[in-house]
C-alpha positions in Angstrom: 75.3 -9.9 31.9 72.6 -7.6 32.6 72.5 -8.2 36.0 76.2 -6.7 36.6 74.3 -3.2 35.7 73.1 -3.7 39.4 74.5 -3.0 42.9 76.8 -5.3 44.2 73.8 -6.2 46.8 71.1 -6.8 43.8 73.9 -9.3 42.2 72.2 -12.8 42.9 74.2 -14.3 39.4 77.0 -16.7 40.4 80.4 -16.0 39.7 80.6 -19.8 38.4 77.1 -19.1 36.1 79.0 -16.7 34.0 82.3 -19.2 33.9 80.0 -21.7 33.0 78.3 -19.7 29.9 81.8 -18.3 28.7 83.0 -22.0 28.7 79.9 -23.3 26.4 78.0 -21.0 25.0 74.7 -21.6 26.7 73.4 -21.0 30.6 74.2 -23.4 33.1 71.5 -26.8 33.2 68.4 -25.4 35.8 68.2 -22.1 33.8 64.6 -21.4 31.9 64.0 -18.6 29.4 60.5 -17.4 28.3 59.8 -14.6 25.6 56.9 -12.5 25.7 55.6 -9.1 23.5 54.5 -6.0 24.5 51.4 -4.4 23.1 52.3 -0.8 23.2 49.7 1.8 23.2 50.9 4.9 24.9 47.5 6.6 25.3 47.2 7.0 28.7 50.0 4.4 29.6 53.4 4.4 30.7 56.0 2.9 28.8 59.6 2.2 29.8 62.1 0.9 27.1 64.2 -1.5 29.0 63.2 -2.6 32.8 65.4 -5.4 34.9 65.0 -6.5 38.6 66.9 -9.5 39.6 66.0 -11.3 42.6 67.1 -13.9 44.5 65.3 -17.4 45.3 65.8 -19.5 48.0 64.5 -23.1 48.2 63.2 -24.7 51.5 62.5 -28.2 52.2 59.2 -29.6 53.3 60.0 -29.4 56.9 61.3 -25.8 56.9 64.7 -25.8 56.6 66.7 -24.2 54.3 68.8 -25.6 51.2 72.0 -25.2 50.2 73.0 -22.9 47.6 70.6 -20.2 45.7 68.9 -19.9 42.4 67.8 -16.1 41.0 65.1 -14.7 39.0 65.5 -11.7 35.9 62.8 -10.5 34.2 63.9 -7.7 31.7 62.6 -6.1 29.0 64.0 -4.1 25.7 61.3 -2.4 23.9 58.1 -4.6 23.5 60.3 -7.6 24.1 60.0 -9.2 27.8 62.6 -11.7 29.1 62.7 -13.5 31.8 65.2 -16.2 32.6 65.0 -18.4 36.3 67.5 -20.5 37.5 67.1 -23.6 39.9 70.0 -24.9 40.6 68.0 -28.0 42.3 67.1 -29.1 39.3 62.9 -28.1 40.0 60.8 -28.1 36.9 59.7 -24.3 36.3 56.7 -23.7 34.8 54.6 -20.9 33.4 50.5 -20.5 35.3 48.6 -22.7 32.5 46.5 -19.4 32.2 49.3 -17.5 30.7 50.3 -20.2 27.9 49.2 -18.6 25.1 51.6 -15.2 26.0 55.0 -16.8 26.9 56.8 -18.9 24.8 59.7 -20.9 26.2 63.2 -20.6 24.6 64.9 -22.6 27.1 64.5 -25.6 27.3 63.4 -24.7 23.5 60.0 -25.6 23.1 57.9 -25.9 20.2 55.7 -22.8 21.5 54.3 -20.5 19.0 55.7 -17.0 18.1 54.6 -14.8 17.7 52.1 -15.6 21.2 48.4 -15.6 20.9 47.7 -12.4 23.3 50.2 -9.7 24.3 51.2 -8.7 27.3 50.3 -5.0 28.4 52.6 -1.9 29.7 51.0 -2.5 33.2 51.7 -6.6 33.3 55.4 -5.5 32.4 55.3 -3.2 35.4 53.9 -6.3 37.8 56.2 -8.6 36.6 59.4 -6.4 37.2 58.1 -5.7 40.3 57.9 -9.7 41.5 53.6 -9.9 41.3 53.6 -12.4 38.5 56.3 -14.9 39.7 56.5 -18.7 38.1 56.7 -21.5 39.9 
């Protein structure tokens, strides 16, 4: 739902996603969720309280062309809680850099990930990720 906040142009959410949720309760099969925290320490760092940039991802086959239909990326974040939920509608296998295994946890697909993580993320990681530096694949 957050990404209705955006312009009509930054909308890369499906009509049929949001049917699909309404109808049972729980995103559409090809959509991951990972939680992270925030270690906040203001001195001499910016904080924002909630952040969101959808995107949208397009899939290519081996030989360059393009596949049918699109999948979208939303990281977000409210208060020293970061989100971020990918969809493939392809059915791909997303998966978080090994390296960073110990600061997400995935709630979709549940997994039997810790929480709270092992190491936090920091204000300026939260500003790369919004900003499409840190994406999964």
């Amino acid at each position: 739902m957050l990404a209705l906040a955006h312009p009509e142009e930054e909308r890369f959410v499906p009509k049929e996603d949001y049917r699909f949720f309404y109808e049972h309760r729980r995103p559409p099969d090809g959509t991951f969720i990972w939680i992270a925290g925030v270690a906040i320490d203001l001195d001499g760092q910016n904080f924002s309280a909630g952040y969101s940039r959808p995107q949208r991802l397009d899939f290519w086959k081996s030989d360059g062309t393009a596949v049918e239909g699109h999948g979208y990326r939303i990281p977000f974040s409210i208060l020293s809680l970061v989100y971020e939920v990918i969809r493939d509608p392809h059915g791909g296998k997303i998966t978080k850099p090994r390296e960073l295994g110990d600061i997400w946890t995935r709630v979709r697909p549940i997994s039997t990930g810790d929480w709270p993580p092992g190491r936090w993320l920091t204000p300026k990681y939260v500003f790369d990720l919004h900003n499409g530096r840190f994406l999964t694949g």
